[in-house]
C-alpha positions as CSV (number, residue, x, y, z in Angstrom):
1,X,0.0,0.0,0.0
2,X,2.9,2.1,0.8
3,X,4.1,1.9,-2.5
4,X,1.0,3.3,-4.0
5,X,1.0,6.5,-2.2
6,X,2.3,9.2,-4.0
7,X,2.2,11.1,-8.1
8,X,4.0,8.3,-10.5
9,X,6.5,10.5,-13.1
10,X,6.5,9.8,-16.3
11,X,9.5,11.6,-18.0
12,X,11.9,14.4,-16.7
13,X,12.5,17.0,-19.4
14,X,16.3,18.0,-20.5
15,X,18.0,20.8,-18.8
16,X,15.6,20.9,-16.2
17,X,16.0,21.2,-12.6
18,X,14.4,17.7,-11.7
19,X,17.2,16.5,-14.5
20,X,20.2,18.4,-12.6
21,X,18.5,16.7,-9.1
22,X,18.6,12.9,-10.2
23,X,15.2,13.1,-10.8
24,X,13.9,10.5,-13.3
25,X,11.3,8.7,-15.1
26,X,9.5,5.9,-12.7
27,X,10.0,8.0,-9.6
28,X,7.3,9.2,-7.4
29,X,6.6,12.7,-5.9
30,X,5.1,12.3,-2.6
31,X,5.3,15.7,-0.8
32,X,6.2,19.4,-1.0
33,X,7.1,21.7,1.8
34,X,6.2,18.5,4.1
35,X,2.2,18.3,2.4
36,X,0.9,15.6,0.1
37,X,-0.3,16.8,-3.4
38,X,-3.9,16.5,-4.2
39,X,-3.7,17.4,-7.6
40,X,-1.9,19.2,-10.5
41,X,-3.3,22.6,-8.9
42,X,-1.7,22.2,-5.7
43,X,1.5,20.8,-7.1
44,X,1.8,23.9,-9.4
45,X,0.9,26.3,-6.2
46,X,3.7,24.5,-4.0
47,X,6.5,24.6,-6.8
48,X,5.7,28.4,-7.1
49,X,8.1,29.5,-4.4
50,X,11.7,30.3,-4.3
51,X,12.5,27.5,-2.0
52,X,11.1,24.3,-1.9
53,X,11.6,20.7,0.0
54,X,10.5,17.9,-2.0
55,X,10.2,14.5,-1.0
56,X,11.0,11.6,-4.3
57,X,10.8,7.6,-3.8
58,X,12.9,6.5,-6.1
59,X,12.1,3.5,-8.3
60,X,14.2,1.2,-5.9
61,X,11.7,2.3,-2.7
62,X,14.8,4.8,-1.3
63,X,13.3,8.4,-0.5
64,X,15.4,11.6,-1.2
65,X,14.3,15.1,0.2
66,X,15.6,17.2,-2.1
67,X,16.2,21.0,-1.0
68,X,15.8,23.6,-4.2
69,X,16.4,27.2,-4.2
70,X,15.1,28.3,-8.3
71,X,13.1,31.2,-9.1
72,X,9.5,32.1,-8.1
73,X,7.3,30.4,-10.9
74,X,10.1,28.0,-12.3
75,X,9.0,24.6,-12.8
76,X,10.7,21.8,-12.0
77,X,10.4,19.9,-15.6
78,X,8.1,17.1,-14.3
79,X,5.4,15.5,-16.3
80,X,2.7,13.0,-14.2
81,X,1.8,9.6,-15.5
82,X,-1.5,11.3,-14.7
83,X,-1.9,14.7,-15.8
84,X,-4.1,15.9,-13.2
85,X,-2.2,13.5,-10.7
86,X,-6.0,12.6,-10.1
87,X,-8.4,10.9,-11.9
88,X,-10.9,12.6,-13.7
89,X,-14.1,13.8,-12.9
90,X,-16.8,12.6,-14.9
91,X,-20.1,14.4,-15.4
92,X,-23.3,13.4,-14.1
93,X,-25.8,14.8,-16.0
94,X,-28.0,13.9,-19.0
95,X,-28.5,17.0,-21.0
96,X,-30.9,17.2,-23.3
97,X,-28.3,18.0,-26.2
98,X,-25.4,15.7,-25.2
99,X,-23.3,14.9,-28.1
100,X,-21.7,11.7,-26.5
101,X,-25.9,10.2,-26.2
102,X,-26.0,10.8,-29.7
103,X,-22.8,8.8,-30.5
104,X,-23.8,5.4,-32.4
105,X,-22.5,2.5,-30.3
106,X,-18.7,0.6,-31.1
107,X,-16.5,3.1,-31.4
108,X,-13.3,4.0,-28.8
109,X,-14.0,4.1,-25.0
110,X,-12.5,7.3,-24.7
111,X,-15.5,9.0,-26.7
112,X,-18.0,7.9,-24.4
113,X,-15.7,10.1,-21.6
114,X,-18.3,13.0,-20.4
115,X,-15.6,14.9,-18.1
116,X,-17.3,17.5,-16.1
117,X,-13.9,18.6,-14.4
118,X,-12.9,21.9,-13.2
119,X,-9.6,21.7,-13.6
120,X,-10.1,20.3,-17.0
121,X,-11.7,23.9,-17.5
122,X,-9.1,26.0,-16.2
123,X,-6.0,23.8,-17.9
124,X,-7.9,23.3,-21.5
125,X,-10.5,25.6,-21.7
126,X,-13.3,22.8,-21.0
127,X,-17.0,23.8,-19.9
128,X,-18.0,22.8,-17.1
129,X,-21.9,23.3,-15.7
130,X,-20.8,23.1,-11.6
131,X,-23.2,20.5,-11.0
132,X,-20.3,18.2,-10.3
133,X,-18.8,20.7,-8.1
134,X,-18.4,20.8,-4.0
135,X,-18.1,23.3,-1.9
136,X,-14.2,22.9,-1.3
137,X,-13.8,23.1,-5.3
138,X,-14.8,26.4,-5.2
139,X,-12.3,27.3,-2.5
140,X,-9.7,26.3,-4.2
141,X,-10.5,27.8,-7.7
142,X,-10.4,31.0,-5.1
143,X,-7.6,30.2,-3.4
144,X,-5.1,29.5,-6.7
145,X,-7.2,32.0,-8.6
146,X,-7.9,30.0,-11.3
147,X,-8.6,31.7,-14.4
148,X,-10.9,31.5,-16.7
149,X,-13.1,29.2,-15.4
150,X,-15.4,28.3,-18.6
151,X,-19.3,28.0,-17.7
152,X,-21.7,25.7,-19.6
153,X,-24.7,28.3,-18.1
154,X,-27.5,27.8,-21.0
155,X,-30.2,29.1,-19.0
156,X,-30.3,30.9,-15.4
157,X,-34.2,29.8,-15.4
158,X,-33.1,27.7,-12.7
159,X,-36.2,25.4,-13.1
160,X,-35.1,25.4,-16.9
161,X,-31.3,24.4,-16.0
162,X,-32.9,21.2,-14.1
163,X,-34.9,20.1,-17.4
164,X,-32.3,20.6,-20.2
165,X,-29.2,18.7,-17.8
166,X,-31.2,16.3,-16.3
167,X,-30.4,17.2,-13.0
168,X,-32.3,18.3,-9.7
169,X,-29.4,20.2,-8.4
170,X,-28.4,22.2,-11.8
171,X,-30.4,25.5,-11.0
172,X,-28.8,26.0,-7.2
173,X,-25.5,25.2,-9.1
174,X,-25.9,28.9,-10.7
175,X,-25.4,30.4,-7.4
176,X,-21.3,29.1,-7.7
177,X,-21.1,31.7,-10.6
178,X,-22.1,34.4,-8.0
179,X,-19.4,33.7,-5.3
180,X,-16.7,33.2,-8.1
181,X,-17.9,36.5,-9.5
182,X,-17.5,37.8,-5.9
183,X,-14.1,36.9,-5.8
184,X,-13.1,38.4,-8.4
185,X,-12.8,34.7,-10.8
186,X,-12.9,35.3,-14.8
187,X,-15.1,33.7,-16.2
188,X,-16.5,32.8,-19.4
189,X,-19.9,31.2,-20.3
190,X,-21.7,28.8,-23.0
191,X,-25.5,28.6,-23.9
192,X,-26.0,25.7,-26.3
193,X,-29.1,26.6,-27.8
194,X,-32.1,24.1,-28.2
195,X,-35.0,25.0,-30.0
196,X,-38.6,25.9,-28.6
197,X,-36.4,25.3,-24.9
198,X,-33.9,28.0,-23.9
199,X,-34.3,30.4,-27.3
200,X,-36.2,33.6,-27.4
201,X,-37.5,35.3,-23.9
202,X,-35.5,32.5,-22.1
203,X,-32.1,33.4,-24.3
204,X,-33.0,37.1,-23.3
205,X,-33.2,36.9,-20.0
206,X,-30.2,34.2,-19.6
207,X,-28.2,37.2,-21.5
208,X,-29.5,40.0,-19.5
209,X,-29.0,37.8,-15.9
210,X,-25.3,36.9,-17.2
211,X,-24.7,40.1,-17.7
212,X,-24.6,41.5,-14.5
213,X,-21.5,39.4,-13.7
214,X,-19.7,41.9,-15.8
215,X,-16.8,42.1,-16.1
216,X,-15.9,39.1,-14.5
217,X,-17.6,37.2,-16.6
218,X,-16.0,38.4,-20.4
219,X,-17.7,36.5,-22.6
220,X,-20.8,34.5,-23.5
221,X,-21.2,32.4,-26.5
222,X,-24.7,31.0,-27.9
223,X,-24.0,27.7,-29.7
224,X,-26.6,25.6,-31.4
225,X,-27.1,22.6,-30.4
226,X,-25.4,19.3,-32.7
227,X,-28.0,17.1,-33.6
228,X,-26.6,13.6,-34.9
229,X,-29.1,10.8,-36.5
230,X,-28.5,8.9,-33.4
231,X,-31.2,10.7,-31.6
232,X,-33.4,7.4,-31.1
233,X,-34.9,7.5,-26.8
234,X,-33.5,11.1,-26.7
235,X,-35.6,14.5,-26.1
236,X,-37.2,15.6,-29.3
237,X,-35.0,18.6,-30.6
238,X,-35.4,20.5,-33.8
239,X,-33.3,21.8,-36.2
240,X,-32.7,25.8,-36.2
241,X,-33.7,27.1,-39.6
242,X,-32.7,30.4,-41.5
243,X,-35.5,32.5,-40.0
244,X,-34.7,31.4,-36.5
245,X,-30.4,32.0,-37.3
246,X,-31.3,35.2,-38.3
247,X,-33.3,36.5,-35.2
248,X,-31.2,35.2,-32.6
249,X,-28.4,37.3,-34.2
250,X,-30.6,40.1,-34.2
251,X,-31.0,39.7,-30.5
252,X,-27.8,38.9,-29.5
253,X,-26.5,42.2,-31.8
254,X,-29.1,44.6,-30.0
255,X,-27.1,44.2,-27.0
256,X,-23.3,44.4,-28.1
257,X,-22.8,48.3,-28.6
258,X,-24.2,48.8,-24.8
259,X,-22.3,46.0,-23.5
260,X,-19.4,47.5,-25.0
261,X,-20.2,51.1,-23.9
262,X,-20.2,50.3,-20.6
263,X,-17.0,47.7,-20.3
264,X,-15.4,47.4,-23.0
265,X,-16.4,44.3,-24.3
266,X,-19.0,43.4,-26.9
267,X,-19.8,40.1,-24.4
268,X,-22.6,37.8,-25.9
269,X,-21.1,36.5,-29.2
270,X,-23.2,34.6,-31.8
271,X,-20.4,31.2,-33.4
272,X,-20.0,31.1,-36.6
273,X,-22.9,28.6,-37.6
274,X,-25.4,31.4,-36.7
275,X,-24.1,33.6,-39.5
276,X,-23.7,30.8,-42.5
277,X,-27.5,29.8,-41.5
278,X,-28.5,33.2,-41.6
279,X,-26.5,34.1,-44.8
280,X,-24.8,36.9,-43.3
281,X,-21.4,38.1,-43.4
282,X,-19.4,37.4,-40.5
283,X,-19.0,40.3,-37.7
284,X,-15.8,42.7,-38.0
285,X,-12.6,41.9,-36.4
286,X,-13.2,43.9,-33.4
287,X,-16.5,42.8,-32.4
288,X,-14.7,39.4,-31.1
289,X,-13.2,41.3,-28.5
290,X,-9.9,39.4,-29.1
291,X,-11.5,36.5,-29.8
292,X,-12.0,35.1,-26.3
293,X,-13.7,32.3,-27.7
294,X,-12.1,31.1,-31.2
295,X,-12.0,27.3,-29.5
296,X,-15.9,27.5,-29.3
297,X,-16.1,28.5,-33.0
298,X,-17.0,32.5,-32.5
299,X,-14.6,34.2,-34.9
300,X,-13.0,31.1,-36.4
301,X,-14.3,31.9,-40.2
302,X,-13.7,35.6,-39.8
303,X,-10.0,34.8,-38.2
304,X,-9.1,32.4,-40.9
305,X,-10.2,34.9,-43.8
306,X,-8.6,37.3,-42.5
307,X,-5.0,35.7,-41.9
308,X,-5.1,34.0,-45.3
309,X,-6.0,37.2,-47.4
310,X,-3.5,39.0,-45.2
311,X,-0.6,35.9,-46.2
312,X,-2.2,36.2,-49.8
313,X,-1.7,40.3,-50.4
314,X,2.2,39.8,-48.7
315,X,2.8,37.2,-51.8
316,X,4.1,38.3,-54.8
317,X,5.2,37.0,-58.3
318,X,4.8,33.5,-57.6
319,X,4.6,31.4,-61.2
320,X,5.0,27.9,-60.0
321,X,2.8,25.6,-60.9
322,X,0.4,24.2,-58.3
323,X,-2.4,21.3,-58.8
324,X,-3.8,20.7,-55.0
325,X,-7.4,19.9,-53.5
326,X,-8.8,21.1,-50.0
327,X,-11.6,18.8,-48.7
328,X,-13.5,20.4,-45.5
329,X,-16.9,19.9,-44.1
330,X,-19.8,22.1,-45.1
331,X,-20.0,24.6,-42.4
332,X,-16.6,26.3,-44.2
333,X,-16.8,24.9,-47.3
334,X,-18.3,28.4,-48.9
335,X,-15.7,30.4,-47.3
336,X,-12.8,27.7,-48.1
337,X,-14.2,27.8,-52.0
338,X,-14.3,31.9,-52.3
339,X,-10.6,32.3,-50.9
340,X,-9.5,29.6,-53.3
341,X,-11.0,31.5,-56.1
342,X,-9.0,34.5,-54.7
343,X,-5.6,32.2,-55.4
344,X,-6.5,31.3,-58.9
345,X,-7.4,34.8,-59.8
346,X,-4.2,36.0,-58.5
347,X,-2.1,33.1,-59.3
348,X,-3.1,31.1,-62.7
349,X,-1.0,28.9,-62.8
350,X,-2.3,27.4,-59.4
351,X,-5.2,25.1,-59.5
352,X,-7.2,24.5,-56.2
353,X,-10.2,21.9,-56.1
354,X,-12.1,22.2,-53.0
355,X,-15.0,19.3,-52.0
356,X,-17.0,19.7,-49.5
357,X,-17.3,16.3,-47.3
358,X,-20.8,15.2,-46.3
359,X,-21.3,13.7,-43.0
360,X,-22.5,10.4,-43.4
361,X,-21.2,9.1,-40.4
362,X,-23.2,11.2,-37.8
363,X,-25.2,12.9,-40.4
364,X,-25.5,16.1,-42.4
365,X,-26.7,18.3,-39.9
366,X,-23.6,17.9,-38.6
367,X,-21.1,20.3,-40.9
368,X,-18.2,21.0,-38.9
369,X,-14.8,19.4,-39.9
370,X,-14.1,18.6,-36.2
371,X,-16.7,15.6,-36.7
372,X,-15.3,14.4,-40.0
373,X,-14.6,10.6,-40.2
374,X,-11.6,9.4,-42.1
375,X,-14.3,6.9,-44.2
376,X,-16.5,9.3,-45.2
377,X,-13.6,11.3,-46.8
378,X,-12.5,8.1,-48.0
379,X,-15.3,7.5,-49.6
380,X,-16.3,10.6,-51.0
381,X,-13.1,11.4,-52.7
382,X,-12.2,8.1,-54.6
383,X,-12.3,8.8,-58.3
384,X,-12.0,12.5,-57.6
385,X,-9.1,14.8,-59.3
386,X,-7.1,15.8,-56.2
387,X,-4.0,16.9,-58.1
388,X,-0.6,16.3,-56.5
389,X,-1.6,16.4,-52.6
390,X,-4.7,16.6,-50.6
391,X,-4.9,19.7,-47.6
392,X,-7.0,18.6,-44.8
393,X,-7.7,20.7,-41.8
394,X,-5.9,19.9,-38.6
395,X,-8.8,18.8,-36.6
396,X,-10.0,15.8,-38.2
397,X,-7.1,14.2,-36.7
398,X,-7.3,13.2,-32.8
399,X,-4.9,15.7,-31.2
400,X,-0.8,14.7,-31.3
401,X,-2.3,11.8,-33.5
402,X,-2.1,10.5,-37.4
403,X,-6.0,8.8,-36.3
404,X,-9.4,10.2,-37.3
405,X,-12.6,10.5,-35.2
406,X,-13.5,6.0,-36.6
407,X,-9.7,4.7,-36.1
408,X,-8.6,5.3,-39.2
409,X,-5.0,6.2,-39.9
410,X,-3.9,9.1,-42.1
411,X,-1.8,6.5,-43.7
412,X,-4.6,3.9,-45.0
413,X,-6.9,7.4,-46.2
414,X,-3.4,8.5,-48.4
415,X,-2.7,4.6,-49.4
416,X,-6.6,4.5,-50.6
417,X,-6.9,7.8,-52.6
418,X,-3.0,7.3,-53.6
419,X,-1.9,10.9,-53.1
420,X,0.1,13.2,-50.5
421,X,-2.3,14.3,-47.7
422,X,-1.1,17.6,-46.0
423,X,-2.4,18.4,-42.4
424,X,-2.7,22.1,-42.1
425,X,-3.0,24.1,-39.1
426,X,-6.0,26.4,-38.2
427,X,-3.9,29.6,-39.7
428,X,-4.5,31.4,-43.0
429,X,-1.4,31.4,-43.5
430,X,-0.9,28.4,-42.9
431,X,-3.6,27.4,-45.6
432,X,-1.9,29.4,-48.3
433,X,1.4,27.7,-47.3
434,X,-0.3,24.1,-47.8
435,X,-1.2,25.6,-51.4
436,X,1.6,27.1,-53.1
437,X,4.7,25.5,-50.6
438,X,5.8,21.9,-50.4
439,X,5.3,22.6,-46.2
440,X,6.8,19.0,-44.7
441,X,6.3,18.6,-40.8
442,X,7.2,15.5,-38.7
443,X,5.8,15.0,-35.1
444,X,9.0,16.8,-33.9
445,X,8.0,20.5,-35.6
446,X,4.6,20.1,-34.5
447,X,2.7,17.4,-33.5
448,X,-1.1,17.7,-34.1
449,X,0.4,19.2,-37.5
450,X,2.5,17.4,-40.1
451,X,2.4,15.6,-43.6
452,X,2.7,12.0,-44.3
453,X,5.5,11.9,-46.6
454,X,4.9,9.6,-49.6
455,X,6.0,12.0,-52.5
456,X,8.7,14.7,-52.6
457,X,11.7,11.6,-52.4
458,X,14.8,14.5,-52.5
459,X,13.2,16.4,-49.3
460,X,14.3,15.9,-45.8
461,X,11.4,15.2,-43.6
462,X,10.8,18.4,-40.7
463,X,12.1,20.9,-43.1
464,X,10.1,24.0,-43.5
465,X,9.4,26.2,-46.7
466,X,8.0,29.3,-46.4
């Protein structure tokens, strides 16, 4: 049991000073400053100061206390078999919108994973709805000040909040937003929008009550809510049409120029599936304040535009000859297709085909690239012209990973349709670079980013061409 106690390391980076200490891979960290560690939060708090005392079991069962005198914030270069050094908290509700309920059944454990984890929240932006939250959770978001703490809200009708998650306790959960806010805790919120449920009167009130957590609270973002085919048992939710798109922006845009009057920030932001169901163009650059919430697809079309035109304008003479396709889903396919034509108009002697991928797999109300399966691009570009490599937006691939959302690998999708696939990142730029430059990464330049090398024989894998 003794041997159990205790945060299990996992690798020691170079040049770091849990290297310079003896420090390695397969050792334990049981204690800082004499305390056990909870968790990754109260291991990062403990490291902070300028002299420390830590106590290591080494693989063999001896313990070392280790005194170190470093700079205030320095890390030690440790990374946790687990990285919370905890397990993960899952989530206990059922909302009415899940995405992981409307998964089809057979596919990898880890997608049927509904974390509900605070720390999850402040570490990788995750929302959270505090259902799953105690009492001492709070204190310690207070007590680190951990910041932004990222809010799946979606009503405060509390009575509401207990229908759409499924859960008795989800409307006195609301009142942890108001001591956070008291202590002075960013925040950011999320309202997945379900129609005939939390829209209209409830989504005006739910902005106006959010809004008085100003300016703690930066940023609120109204989502609509993914619908798969696999909806059989589930609560009966509609599709949002282009009439209803187009008065919830309306809504949400009768409130920004007051919001912003008064603190600066524009606050409630309509994503981007909002605006291409409407038919509208995207908001300007500065009403994203920054764009607080890119990661939750507000400002992601208007971004990307806007870095690829910019990348475009700063390139000049280019006469090489380019043959390459794009494949994306159809949320960005229009704006994908439009900043191609901008290449070929400036650049003849580039060709760009751009397909737009159909979601078979979860079905076509579902448009974002995020949700793309390797077969459905499979089969939906076999037989198709795809010139001398295929660009495919970095997300399609599981994160640090060559494997799609079904399994597949990026090398069985490049074997099938016999071609180069190129991974690009979310930039403009790098879009434009995919098109006109042979751009070769390996897992070692960037590792959610990089092309499975198949052609170009005379170039060195990891170099870069600009």
């Amino acid at each position: 049991m003794e041997q159990n106690r205790g945060h299990h390391i996992k690798k020691v980076n170079s040049d770091s000073i849990a290297e310079e200490l003896g420090i390695e891979a397969g050792d334990s960290l049981l204690a800082i400053n004499g305390e056990e560690i909870e968790d990754i939060f109260d291991y990062h708090y403990m490291i902070n100061d300028q002299y420390i005392e830590v106590l290591i079991r080494k693989s063999d069962g001896e313990e070392w206390i280790l005194e170190i005198d470093k700079e205030y914030d320095e890390d030690l270069g440790i990374e946790f078999e687990q990285g919370l050094m905890d397990d993960y908290k899952s989530c206990t509700n059922k909302c009415m919108f899940c995405f992981i309920d409307q998964m089809p059944k057979g596919m990898r454990e880890t997608l049927y994973f509904k974390d509900d984890d605070s720390r999850l929240s402040f570490l990788q932006g995750n929302y959270i709805t505090l259902t799953n939250m105690k009492d001492k959770d709070i204190e310690r978001i207070i007590k680190y000040h951990l910041c932004p703490i990222n809010i799946s809200v979606h009503t405060t009708n509390p009575d509401l909040r207990c229908k759409m998650l499924h859960n008795r306790f989800a409307g006195d959960a609301l009142k942890k937003i108001d001591t956070l806010s008291e202590n002075c805790i960013e925040m950011n919120g999320q309202i997945v929008l379900c129609k005939g449920v939390n829209d209209k009167d409830e989504l005006k009130r739910t902005i106006e009550d959010l809004s008085k957590y100003l300016p703690h609270m930066r940023s609120v973002s109204v989502v609509p809510s993914g619908l798969t085919k696999f909806r059989d048992g589930l609560y009966p939710l509609e599709l949002f049409k282009k009439e209803d798109a187009c008065e919830i922006i309306d809504l949400i845009e009768s409130y920004q120029n007051d919001f912003y009057d008064k603190f600066g920030l524009h606050f409630i932001q309509a994503s981007d599936e909002w605006y291409i169901l409407a038919e509208r163009d995207f908001p300007e650059e500065e009403r994203y304040d920054g764009y607080i919430q890119l990661e939750n697809g507000v400002g992601m079309m208007r971004l990307l535009q806007d870095e690829y035109i910019e990348a475009l304008e700063a390139v000049e003479n280019f006469s090489e000859k380019r043959s390459v396709s794009i494949a994306t889903g159809t949320l960005a396919y229009d704006l994908i297709f439009k900043l191609a034509e901008m290449t070929q108009n400036k650049f003849p002697t580039v060709e760009i085909k751009v397909y737009k991928i159909y979601n078979d797999f979860f079905g076509h109300s579902i448009t974002v690239s995020g949700l793309l399966t390797g077969q459905d691009i499979k089969k939906q570009l076999l037989e198709k012209e795809l010139g001398d490599k295929l660009i495919l937006p970095g997300n399609v691939l599981r994160s640090g990973e060559d494997v799609f959302l079904d399994d597949m690998h990026l090398k069985e999708l490049a074997d099938s349709l016999q071609t180069q696939i190129c991974v690009a990142k979310s930039s403009g730029k790098d879009l434009l670079n995919n098109i006109l430059y042979d751009v070769l990464y390996d897992k070692s330049y960037n590792e959610a980013n990089y092309v499975y090398v198949k052609c170009f024989p005379d170039r060195k894998l990891g170099e870069k061409y600009e």
